[in-house]
C-alpha positions as CSV (number, residue, x, y, z in Angstrom):
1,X,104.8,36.5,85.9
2,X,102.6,34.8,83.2
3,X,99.9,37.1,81.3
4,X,96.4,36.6,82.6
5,X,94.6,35.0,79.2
6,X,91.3,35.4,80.6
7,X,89.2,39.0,79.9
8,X,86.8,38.0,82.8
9,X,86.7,40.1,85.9
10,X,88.2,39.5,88.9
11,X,85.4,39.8,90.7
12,X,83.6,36.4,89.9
13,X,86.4,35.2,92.1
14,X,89.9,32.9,91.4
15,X,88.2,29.2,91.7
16,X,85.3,30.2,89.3
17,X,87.6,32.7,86.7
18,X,90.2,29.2,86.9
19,X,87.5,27.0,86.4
20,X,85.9,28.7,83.3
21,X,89.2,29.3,82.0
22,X,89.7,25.6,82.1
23,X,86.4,25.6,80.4
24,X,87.3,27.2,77.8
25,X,85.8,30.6,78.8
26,X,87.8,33.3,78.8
27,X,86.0,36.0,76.5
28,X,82.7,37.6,77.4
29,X,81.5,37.1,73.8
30,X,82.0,33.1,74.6
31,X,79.3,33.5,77.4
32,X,76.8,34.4,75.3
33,X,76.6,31.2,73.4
34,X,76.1,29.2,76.4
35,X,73.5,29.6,79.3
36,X,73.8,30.5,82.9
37,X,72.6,27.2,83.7
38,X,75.2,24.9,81.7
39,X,77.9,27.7,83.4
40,X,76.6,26.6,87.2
41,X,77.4,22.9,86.3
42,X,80.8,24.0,85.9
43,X,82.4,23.3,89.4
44,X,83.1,26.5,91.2
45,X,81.0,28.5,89.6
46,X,77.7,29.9,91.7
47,X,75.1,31.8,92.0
48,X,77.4,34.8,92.8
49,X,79.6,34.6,89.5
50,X,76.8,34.0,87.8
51,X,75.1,37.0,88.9
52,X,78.1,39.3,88.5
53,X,78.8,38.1,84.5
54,X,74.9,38.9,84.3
55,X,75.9,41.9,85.4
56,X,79.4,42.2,83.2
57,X,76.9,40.9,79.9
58,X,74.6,43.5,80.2
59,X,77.1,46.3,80.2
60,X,78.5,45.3,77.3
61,X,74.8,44.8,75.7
62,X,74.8,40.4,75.7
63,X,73.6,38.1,77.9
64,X,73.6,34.4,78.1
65,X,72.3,32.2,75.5
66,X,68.4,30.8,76.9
């Protein structure tokens, strides 16, 4: 079994965690530099994802970059 390299929850889903991961996104502190809107041009990731790594951001005290 290979090691998950991605900190971002499960519960965005496997399409959207695989596609950010592809992305280049695997760190909450990475999604802070970019906004929700470049994020939802990324294929597989919605308005659910997006919602929930709002969600995920705030807890830790970020958000996405404006």
């Amino acid at each position: 079994m290979t090691e998950d390299p991605s900190e971002l929850t499960p519960r965005i889903g496997k399409v959207a965690r695989r596609e950010l991961t592809a992305h280049g996104y695997t760190r909450y502190r990475q999604l802070s530099a970019v906004s929700a809107r470049e994020l939802r041009a990324i294929h597989g990731v919605g308005p659910e994802a997006i919602r929930i790594l709002t969600e995920e951001l705030a807890a830790r005290g970020s958000g996405f970059a404006d």
